[in-house]
C-alpha positions in Angstrom: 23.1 19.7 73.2 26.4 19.4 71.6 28.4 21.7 70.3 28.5 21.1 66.3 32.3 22.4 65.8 33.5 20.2 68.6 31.3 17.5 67.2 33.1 18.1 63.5 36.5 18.1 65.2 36.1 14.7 67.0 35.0 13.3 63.9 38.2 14.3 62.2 40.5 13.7 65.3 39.1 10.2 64.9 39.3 9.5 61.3 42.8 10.2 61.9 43.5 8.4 64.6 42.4 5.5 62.2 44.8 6.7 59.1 47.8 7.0 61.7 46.9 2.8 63.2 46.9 1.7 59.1 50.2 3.6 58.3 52.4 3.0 61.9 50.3 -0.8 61.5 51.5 -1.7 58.6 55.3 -1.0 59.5 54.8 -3.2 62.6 52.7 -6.0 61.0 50.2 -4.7 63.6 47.8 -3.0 62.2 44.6 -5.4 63.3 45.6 -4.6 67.3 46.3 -0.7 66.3 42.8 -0.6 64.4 41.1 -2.2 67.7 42.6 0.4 69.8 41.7 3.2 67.3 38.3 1.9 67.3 37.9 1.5 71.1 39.1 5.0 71.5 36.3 6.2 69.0 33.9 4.5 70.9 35.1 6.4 73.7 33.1 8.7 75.8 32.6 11.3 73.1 33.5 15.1 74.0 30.5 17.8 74.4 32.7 20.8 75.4 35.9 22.2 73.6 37.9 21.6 77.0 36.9 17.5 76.8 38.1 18.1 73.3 41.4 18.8 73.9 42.0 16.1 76.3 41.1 13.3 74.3 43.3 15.2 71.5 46.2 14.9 74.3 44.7 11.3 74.4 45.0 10.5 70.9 48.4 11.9 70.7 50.0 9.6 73.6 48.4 7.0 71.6 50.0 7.6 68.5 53.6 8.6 70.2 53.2 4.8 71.5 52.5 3.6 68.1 55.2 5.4 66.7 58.2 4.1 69.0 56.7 0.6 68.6 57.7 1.6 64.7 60.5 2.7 65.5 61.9 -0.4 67.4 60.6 -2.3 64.6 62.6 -0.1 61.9 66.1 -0.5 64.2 65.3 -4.5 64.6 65.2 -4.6 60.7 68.1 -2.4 60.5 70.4 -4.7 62.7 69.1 -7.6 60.9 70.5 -6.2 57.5 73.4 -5.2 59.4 73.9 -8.7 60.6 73.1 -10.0 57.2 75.8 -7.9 55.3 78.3 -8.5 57.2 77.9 -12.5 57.1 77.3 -12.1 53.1 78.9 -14.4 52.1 79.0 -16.9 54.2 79.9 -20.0 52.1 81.0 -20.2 48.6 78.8 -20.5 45.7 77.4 -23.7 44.2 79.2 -25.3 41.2 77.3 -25.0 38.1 78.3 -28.0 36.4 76.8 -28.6 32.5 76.0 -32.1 33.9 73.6 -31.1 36.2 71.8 -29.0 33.6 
């Protein structure tokens, strides 16, 4: 029989599993791949004792640290893109507005 606290706790340890794949997701334009893994890792082998408990915690956690650095890699790409892009601003003159062309 299992346990009904470890039971609880997997539950929640899942659902946020899920809420971390949306948020680190949607600042990687990944979030259908992190939503697969968060669901293949639900449907996981499903702990009955407080020590399987804590491993698939350590699990869930290594899963999320490698979520989180692909974020971060994202975030510094962007950031060197808008780097790149202020320092090039401008890089031609404006258009002439003529009353012609109006």
């Amino acid at each position: 029989m299992k346990d009904p606290f470890v039971q609880s706790q997997w539950e929640q340890l899942c659902d946020h599993l899920d809420q971390v794949a949306e948020h680190l997701g949607e600042k990687t334009h990944q979030v259908a791949e992190f939503r697969r893994e968060a669901e293949a890792f639900r449907n996981g082998e499903s702990p009955d004792r407080y020590q399987h408990l804590l491993e698939r915690v350590a699990q869930a956690t290594e899963i999320a640290i490698r979520w989180q650095s692909a974020s971060d890699r994202h975030e510094h790409d962007d950031a060197l893109v808008d780097e790149a892009s202020d320092e090039s601003f401008p890089a031609s003159d404006p258009p002439v507005f003529s009353h012609s062309h109006a």
